[in-house]
C-alpha positions as CSV (number, residue, x, y, z in Angstrom):
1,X,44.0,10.3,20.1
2,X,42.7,13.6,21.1
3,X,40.3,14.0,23.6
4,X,37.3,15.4,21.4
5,X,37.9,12.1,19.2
6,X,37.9,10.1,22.2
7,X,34.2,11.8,23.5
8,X,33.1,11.8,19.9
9,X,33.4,7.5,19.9
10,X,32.2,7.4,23.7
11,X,28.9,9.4,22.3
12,X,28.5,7.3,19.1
13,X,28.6,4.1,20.6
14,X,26.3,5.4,23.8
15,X,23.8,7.2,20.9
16,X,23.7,4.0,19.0
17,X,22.8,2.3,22.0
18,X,19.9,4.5,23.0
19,X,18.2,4.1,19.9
20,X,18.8,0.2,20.1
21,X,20.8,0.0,16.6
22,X,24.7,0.1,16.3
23,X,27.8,2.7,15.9
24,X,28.7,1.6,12.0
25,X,24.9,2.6,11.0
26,X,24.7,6.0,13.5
27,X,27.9,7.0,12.0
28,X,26.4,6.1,7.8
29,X,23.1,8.0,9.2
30,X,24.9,11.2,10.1
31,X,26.9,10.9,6.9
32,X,24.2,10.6,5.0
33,X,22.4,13.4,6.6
34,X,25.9,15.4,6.6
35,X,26.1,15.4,10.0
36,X,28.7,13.9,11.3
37,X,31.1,17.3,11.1
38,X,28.9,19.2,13.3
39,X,28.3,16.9,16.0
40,X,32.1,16.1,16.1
41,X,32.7,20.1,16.3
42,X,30.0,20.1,19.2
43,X,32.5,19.0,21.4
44,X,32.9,21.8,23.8
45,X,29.3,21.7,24.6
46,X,28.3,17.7,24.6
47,X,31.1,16.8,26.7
48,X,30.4,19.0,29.7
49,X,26.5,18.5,30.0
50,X,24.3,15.3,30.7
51,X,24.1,12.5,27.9
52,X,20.7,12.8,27.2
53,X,20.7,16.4,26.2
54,X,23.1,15.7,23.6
55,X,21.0,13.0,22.5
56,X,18.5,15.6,22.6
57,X,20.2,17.9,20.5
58,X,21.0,15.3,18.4
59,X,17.8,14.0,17.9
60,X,16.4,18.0,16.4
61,X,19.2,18.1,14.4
62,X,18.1,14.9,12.6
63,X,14.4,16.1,12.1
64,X,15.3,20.0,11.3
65,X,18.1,18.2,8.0
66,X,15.5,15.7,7.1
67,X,12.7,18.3,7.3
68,X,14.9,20.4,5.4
69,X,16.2,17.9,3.0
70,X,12.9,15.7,2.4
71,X,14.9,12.9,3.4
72,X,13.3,9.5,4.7
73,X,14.2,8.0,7.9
């Protein structure tokens, strides 16, 4: 397994944990919002900074595609 999968599972299950719900519905959310790609692809950048600002990142991305979209949480 390469090491960008191995982050992108590490920061799914931690995400999914900060917002208190599991990894299965994160990773249905971000398809949904066709996300997923793009945070994988982030890779470079999430794995060398603190957590949270990923989370962070991750976070406006979600608002800016459903603000975009019209898309309910």
């Amino acid at each position: 397994m390469s090491k960008s999968s191995e982050f992108f599972i590490y920061l799914i299950e931690r995400y999914a944990a900060y917002k208190k719900t599991s990894a299965d519905k994160i990773l249905a959310f971000w398809d949904e919002l066709d996300l997923t790609d793009f945070i994988y692809d982030m890779y470079e950048i999430y794995h060398c900074e603190r957590l949270q600002n990923a989370f962070d990142d991750i976070d406006s991305l979600i608002a800016e595609r459903i603000k975009v979209t019209g898309q309910l949480v």
